[in-house]
C-alpha angles and dihedrals in degrees: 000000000000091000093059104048089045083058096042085051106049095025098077087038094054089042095067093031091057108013105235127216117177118201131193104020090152074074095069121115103220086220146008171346097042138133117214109212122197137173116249138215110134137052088234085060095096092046103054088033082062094038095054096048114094088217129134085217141356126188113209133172124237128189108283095246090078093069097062098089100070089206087058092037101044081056103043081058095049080052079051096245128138149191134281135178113229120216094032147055105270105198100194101051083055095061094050087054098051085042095058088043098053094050080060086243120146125263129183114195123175095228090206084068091213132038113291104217091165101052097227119146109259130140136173114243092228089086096057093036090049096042082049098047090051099036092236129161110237113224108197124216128204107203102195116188144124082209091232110150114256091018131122125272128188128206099190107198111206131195117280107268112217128215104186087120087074096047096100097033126108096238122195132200088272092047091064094041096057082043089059092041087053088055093046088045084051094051091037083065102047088053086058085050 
């Protein structure tokens, strides 16, 4: 309930602040699991990315500093999001994500982990290893914008990409890692588009 009136209050205020423009909504699972995957370069980014998406509820991790304040942290639950600890495998914050995948629920990650203010291609393995370990399709995003208010900004939908090539393979560290790479090129692409 909370979640929705949060989203029916800032998306018509991002959208003319932004301009909004969302592409390739034919693209959309109607359910998950799923993992929808964006670029990120600004701290709006989860925002629009949520307010973009057409979804009753989507769970969704942020750095662990956030939740200091009780007050930020008591409402960022309430928007179903949760901590997780940059730099090192948080354990925790990976069975709350293969928790809310198995229960074919809806989860959005920023594979590059941080904001990404150079454009290179870089991407944390813990997408690739998560969508793997819960069987789960990726939908990449391409969030296209100079963040200039009024201006336009573009959420490009692509189609879900599967992984169920790499179900009965041993994967390593560097496995994952390529796997992820492979999403952010893919959204890389879709930005050029």
């Amino acid at each position: 309930m909370f979640y929705r009136i949060v989203k029916g209050i800032l998306r018509p205020i991002f959208n003319v602040l932004y301009n909004v423009k969302i592409e390739g909504k034919e693209n959309l699972p109607e359910q998950g699991p799923l993992i929808i995957c964006a670029n990120h370069t600004s701290a709006i980014d989860p925002i629009i990315l949520g307010l973009s998406m057409p979804y009753k509820r989507i769970y969704s991790m942020a750095k662990a500093e956030l939740f200091k304040n009780k007050l930020f942290a008591y409402i960022l639950g309430k928007l179903w999001v949760f901590p997780v600890k940059r730099g090192e495998a948080d354990i925790r914050s990976i069975k709350t994500s293969l928790k809310v995948l198995k229960d074919n629920q809806i989860m959005a990650i920023f594979p590059e982990g941080t904001r990404n203010k150079t454009g290179e291609l870089m991407a944390e393995p813990g997408v690739a290893m998560i969508g793997l370990k819960a069987r789960a399709r990726i939908l990449p995003v391409a969030i296209i914008s100079s963040y200039k208010l009024f201006k336009r900004t573009i959420v490009r939908i692509g189609k879900p990409m599967e992984l169920d090539k790499y179900y009965d393979q041993k994967l390593q560290n560097e496995d994952y890692q390529k796997i992820s790479l492979d999403i952010m090129r893919e959204i890389n692409q879709m930005s050029k588009g």
